[in-house]
C-alpha positions in Angstrom: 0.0 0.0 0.0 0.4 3.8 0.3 1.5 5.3 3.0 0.7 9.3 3.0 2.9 11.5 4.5 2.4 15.5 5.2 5.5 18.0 4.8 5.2 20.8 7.4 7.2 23.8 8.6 8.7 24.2 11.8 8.5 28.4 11.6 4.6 28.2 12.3 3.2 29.0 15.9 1.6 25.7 17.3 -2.2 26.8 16.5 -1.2 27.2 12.8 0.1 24.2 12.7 -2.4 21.7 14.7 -4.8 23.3 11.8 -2.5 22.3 9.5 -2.4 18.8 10.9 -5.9 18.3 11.4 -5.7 19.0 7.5 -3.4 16.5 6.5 -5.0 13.8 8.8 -8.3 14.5 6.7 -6.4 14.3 3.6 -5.4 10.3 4.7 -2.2 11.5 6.3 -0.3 9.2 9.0 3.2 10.8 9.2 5.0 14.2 9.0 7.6 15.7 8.1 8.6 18.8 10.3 11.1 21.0 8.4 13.2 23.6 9.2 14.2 23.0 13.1 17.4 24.5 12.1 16.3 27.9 12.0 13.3 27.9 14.7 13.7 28.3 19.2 10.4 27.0 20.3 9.7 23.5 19.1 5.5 24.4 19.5 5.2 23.3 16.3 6.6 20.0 16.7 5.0 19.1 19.7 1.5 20.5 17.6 2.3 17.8 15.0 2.9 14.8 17.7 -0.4 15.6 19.7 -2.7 15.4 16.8 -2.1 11.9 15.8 0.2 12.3 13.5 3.6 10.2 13.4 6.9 12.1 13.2 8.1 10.7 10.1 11.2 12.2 10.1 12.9 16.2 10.8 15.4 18.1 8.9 17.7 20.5 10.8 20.1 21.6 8.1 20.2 25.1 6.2 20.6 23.3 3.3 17.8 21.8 0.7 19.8 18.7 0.3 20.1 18.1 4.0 19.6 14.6 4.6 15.9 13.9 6.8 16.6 13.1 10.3 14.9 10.2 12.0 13.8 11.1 15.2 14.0 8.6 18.4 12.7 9.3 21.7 16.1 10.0 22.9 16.7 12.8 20.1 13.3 14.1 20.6 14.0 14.5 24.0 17.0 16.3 24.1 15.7 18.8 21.4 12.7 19.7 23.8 14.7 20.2 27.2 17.6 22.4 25.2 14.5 24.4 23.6 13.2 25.4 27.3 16.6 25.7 28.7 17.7 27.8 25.9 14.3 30.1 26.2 14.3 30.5 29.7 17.9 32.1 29.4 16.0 34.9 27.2 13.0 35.1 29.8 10.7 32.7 28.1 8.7 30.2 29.9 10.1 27.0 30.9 
């Protein structure tokens, strides 16, 4: 069979993006792809993606279009959500 799999940004805030997933799940989507976690500081959009059902397919996290996809693990996951929070509570975000 066919597996179909959405391609979403990491720049959009997390209510753009759960829209945007709840889009792709009607469209027969299983799986994303979260671009762009090079170039973003909160990972809402990420998180967005993995509460609606959605699989995390795979990330990319280089500035380059030929950057190879990433394949997240729990682990990686993980480690990119505590370094977000540490990283925005050292410019007075929330934790």
């Amino acid at each position: 069979g066919v597996e179909t799999i959405g391609v979403l940004s990491a720049r959009g805030d997390s209510e753009e993006t759960t829209e945007i997933c709840e889009a792709l799940k009607s469209l027969g989507a299983v799986r994303v792809i979260v671009t762009g976690l090079d170039i973003v500081r909160r990972l809402g959009a990420l998180l967005a993606a993995s509460t609606r059902g959605l699989g995390l397919a795979a990330v990319t996290q280089s500035p380059f279009a030929a950057g190879a996809l990433e394949l997240p693990t729990p682990i990686s996951l993980s480690r990119a959500i505590l370094e977000s929070g540490i990283g925005n509570a050292d410019r007075g975000g929330a934790q």
